[in-house]
TIVEX-179447 format. One record per residue (C-alpha): residue number from 1; x, y, z; residue in one letter. Coordinates in steps of 0.1 Angstrom, whole numbers, m for minus. Each point is the difference from the previous one (the first is absolute). Layout:
BEGIN
+-----+-------+-------+-------+------+
: seq :  east : north :    up : type :
+-----+-------+-------+-------+------+
: NUM :     X :     Y :     Z :    A :
...
+-----+-------+-------+-------+------+
***
This chain:
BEGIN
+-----+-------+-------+-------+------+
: seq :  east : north :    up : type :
+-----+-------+-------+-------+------+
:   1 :  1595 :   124 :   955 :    X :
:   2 :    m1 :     1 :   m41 :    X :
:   3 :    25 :     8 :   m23 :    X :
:   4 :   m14 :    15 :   m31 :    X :
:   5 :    22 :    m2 :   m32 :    X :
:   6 :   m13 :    27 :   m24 :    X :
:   7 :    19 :    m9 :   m37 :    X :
:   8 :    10 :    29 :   m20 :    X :
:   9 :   m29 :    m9 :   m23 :    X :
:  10 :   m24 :    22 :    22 :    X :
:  11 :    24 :    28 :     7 :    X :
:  12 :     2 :     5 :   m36 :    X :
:  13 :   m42 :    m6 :    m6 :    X :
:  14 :    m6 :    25 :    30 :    X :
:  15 :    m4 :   m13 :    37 :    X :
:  16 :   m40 :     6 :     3 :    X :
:  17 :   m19 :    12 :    24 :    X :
:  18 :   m17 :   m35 :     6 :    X :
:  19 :    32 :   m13 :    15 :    X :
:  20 :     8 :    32 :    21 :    X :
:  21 :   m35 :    m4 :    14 :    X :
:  22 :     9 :   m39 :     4 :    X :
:  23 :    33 :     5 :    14 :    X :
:  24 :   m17 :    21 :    28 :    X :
:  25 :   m24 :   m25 :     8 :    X :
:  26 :    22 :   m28 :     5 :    X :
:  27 :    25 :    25 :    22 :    X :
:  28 :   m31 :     1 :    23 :    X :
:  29 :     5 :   m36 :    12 :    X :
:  30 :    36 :   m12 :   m13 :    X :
:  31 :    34 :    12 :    m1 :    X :
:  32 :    14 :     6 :   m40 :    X :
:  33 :    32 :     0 :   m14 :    X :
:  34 :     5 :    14 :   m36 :    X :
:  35 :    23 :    m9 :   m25 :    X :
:  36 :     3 :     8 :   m37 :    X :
:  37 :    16 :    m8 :   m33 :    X :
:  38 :     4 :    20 :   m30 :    X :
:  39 :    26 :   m16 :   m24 :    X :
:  40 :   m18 :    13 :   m30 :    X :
:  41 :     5 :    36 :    12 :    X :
:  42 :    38 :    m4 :     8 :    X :
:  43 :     1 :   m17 :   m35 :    X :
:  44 :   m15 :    37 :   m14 :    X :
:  45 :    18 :    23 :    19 :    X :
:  46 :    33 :   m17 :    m5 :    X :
:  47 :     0 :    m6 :   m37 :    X :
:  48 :   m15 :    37 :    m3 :    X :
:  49 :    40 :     3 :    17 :    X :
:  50 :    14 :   m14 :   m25 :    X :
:  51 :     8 :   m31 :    19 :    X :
:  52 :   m17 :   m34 :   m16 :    X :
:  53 :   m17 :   m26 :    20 :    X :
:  54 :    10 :   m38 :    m3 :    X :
:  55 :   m21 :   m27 :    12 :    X :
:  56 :     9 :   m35 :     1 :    X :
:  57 :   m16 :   m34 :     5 :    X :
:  58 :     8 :   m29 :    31 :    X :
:  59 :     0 :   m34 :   m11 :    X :
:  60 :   m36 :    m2 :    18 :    X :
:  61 :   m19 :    26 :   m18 :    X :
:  62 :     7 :    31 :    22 :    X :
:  63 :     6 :    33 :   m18 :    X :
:  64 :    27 :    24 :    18 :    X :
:  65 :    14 :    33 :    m7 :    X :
:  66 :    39 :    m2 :    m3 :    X :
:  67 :    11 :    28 :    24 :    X :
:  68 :    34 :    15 :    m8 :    X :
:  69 :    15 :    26 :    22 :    X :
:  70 :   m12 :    27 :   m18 :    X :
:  71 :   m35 :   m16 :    m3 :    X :
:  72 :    m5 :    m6 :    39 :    X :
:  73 :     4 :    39 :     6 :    X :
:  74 :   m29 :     6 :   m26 :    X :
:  75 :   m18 :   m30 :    18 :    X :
:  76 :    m3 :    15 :    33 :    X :
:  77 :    m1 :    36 :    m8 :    X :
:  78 :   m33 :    m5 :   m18 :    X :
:  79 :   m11 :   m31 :    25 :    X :
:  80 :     9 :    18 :    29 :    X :
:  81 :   m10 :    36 :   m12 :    X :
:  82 :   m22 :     8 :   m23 :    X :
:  83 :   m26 :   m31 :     1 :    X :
:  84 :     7 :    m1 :    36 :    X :
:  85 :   m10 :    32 :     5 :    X :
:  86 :   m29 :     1 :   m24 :    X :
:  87 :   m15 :   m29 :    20 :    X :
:  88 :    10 :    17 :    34 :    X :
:  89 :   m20 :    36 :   m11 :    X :
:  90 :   m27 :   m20 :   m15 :    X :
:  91 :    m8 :   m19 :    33 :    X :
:  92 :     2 :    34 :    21 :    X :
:  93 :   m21 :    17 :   m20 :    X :
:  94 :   m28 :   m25 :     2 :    X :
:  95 :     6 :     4 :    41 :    X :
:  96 :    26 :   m30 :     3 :    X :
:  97 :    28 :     7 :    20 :    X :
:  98 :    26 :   m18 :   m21 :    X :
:  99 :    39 :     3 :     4 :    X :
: 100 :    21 :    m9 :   m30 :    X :
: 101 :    31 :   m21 :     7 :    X :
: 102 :    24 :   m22 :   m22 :    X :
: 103 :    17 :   m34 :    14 :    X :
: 104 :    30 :    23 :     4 :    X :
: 105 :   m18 :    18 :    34 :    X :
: 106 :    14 :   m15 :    29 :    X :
: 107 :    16 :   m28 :   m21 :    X :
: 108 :   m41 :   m17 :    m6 :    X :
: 109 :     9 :   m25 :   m27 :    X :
: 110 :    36 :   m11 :    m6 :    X :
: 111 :    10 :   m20 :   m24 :    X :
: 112 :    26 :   m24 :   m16 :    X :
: 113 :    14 :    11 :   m32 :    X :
: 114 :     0 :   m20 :   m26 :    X :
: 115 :    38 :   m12 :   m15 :    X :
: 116 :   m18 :   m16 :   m32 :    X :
: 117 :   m30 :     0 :   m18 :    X :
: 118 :   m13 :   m32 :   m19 :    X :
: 119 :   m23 :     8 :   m27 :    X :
: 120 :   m15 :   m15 :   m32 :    X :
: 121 :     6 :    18 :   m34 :    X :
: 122 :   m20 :    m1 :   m31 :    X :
: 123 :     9 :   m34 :   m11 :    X :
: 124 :    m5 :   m13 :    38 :    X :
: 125 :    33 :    m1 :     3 :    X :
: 126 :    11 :     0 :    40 :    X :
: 127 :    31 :    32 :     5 :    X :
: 128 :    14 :     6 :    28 :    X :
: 129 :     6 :    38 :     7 :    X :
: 130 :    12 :    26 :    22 :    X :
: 131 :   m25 :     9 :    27 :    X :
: 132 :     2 :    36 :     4 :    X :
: 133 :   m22 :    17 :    26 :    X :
: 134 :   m28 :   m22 :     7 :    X :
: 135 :    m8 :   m17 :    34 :    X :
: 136 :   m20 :   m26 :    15 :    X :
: 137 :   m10 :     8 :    36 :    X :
: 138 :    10 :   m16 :    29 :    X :
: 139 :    m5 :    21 :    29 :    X :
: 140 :   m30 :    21 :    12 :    X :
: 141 :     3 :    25 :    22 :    X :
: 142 :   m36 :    10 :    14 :    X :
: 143 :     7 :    23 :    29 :    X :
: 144 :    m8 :    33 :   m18 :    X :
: 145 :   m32 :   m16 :   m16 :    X :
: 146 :   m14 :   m12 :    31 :    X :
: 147 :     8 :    35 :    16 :    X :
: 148 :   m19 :    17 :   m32 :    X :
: 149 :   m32 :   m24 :    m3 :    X :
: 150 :    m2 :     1 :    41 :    X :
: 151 :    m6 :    37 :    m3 :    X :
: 152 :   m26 :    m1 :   m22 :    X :
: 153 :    22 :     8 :   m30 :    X :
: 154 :     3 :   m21 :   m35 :    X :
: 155 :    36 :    m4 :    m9 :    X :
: 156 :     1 :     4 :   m41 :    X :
: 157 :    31 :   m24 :    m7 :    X :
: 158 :    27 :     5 :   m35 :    X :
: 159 :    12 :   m38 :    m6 :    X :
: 160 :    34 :     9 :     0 :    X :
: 161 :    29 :   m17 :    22 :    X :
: 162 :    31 :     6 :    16 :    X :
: 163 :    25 :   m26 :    m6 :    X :
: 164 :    29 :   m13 :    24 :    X :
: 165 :    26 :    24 :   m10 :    X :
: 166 :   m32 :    32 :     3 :    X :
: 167 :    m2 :    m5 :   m40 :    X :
: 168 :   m35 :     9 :   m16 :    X :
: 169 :   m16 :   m27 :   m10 :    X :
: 170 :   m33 :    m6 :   m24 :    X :
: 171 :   m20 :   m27 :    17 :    X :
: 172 :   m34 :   m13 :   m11 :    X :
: 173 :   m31 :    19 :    10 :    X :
: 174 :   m20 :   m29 :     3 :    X :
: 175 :    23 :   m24 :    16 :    X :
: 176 :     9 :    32 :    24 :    X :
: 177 :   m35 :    m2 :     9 :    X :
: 178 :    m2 :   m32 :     6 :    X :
: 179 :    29 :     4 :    21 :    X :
: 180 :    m9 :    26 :    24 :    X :
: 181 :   m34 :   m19 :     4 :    X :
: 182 :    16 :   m23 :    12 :    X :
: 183 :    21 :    14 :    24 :    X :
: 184 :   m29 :    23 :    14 :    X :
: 185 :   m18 :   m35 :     5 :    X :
: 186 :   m30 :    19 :   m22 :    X :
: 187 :   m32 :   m20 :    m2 :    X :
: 188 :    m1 :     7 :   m39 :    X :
: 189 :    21 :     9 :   m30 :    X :
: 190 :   m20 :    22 :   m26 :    X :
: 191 :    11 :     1 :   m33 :    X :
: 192 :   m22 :    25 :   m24 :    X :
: 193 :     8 :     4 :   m32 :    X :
: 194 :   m18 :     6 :   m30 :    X :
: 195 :   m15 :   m34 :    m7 :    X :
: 196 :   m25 :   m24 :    24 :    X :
: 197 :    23 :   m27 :     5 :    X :
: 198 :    19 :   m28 :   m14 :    X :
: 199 :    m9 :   m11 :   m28 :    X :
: 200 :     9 :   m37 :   m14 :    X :
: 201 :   m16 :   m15 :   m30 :    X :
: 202 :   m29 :    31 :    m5 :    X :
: 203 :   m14 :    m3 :    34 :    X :
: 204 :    14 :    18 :    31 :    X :
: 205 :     8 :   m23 :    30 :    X :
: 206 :   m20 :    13 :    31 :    X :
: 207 :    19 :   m22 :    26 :    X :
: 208 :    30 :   m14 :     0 :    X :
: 209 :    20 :   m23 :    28 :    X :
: 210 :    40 :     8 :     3 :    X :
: 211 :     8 :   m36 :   m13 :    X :
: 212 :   m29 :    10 :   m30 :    X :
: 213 :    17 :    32 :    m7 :    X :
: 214 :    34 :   m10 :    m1 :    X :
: 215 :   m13 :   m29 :   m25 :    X :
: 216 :   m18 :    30 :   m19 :    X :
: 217 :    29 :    22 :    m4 :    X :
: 218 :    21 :   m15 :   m26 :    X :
: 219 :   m33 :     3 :   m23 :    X :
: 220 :    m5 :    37 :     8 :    X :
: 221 :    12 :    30 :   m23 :    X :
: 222 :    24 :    25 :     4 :    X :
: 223 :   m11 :    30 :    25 :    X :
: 224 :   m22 :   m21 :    20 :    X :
: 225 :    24 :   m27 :    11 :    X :
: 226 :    20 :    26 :    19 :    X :
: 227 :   m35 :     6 :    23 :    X :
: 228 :    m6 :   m38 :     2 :    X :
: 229 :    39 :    m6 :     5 :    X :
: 230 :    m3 :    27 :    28 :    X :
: 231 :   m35 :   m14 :    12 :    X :
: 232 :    18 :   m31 :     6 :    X :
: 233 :    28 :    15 :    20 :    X :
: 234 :   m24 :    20 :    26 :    X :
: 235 :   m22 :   m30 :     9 :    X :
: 236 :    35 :   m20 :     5 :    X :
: 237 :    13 :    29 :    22 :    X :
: 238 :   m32 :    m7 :    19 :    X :
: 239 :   m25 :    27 :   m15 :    X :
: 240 :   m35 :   m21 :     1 :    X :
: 241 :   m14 :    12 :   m33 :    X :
: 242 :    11 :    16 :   m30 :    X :
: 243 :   m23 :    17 :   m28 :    X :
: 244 :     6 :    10 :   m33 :    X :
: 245 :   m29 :    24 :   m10 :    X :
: 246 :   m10 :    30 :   m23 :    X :
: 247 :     5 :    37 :    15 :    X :
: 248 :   m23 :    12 :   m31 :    X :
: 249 :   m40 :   m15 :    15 :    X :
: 250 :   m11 :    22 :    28 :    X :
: 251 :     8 :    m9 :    37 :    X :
: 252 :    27 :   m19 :   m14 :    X :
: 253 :    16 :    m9 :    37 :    X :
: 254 :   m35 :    m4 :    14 :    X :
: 255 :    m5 :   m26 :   m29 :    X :
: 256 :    32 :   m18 :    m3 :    X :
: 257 :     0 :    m7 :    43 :    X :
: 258 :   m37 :   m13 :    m6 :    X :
: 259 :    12 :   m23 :   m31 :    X :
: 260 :   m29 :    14 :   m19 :    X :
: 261 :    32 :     6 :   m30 :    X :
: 262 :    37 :    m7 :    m1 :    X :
: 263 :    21 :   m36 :    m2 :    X :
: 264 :     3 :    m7 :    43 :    X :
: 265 :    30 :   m23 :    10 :    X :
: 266 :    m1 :   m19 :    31 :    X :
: 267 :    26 :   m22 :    20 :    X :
+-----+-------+-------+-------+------+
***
């Protein structure tokens, strides 16, 4: 089993035909999982609303959107529908049965809400705020997944949760990835995005070991902390490799499994 993470990078570039082809390929001998992100689009459309996105900063170097009430409806109507869906026809029209879902179907992710938030300001000064509607995830529910990738189907998954009082909640696409991997017991966590790896002092790191990467991640820039962050997650949830590759080269699954590009992490 793999679960691909595509970032919202390539569903903005154009999802090519080189990955369609590669996605086919690997469905002949392994079970996938999709999910997506796509924060840069819910930025747009919202602000094109009239409603202005804040992001804010944790203490170790991870960049959030603050999700109000108003903002989390925005969130997963464009999450849930329109990128979701633009994923969902893309995949069927290059013959992949695909099914778009959200972590709302069948309750798939839930998640604790956050009371407060502690971020950094632009004198690196620590605040303490409200927590609004974002969640970290705590439970997995796999039953309708299994059912999906069992017959032959590729479930296309929104990261958005359902809190403990049935709340939305925005949850991290990465770290939702890394989380489903894990409770799927995949073989591999797939990251593409829209770069070939880490990269740490001009060079990208080809392999990494958990204890190397969790070294490595205070020294790693905004963005791609969140994948190496998440990376670190799966493999502790008991996922056996993680990679962190570019969608953008030509059999970029084929590629990243074969280590030929991409940062891998490793227990």
């Amino acid at each position: 089993m793999i679960v691909l993470k595509i970032g919202g990078d390539i569903f903005e570039k154009g999802m090519s035909t080189s990955l369609s082809k590669d996605i086919r390929k690997i469905l002949e001998r392994e079970k996938v999982v999709l999910v997506h992100g796509g924060g840069d689009e819910v930025t747009r459309i919202a602000e094109k609303l009239g409603k202005k996105q804040i992001f804010v900063t944790s203490p170790e170097g991870i960049r959030s959107r603050y999700t109000d009430g108003e903002t989390v409806q925005l969130y997963t109507m464009v999450m849930a529908g329109k990128i979701n869906k633009a994923i969902v026809r893309w995949l069927l029209s290059q013959g992949i049965s695909a099914v778009g879902l959200s972590g709302l179907d069948a309750g798939m992710l839930r998640a604790e809400r956050k009371k407060r938030l502690v971020m950094v300001d632009e004198r690196n000064r620590k605040r303490i705020i409200e927590g609004g509607y974002t969640g970290k995830i705590h439970q997995v529910n796999t039953n309708l997944l299994k059912v999906l990738v069992t017959n032959g189907y590729v479930p296309v998954v929104a990261p958005a949760a359902l809190g403990n009082d049935y709340e939305l909640l925005n949850v991290d696409s990465d770290r939702a990835a890394a989380q489903i991997a894990g409770a799927l017991g995949a073989d591999k966590v797939i990251f593409l995005t829209d770069v070939e790896g880490v990269l740490l002092n001009g060079k990208y790191v080809e392999k990494s070991s958990l204890a190397e990467a969790e070294l490595l991640l205070p020294k790693i820039g905004a963005g791609m902390n969140k994948k190496v962050l998440a990376s670190i997650e799966a493999i502790k949830a008991g996922v056996k490799e993680a990679i962190i590759s570019t969608g953008f080269v030509d059999e970029p699954l084929t590629k990243a499994i074969s280590h030929e590009v991409g940062t891998v992490i490793t227990p």
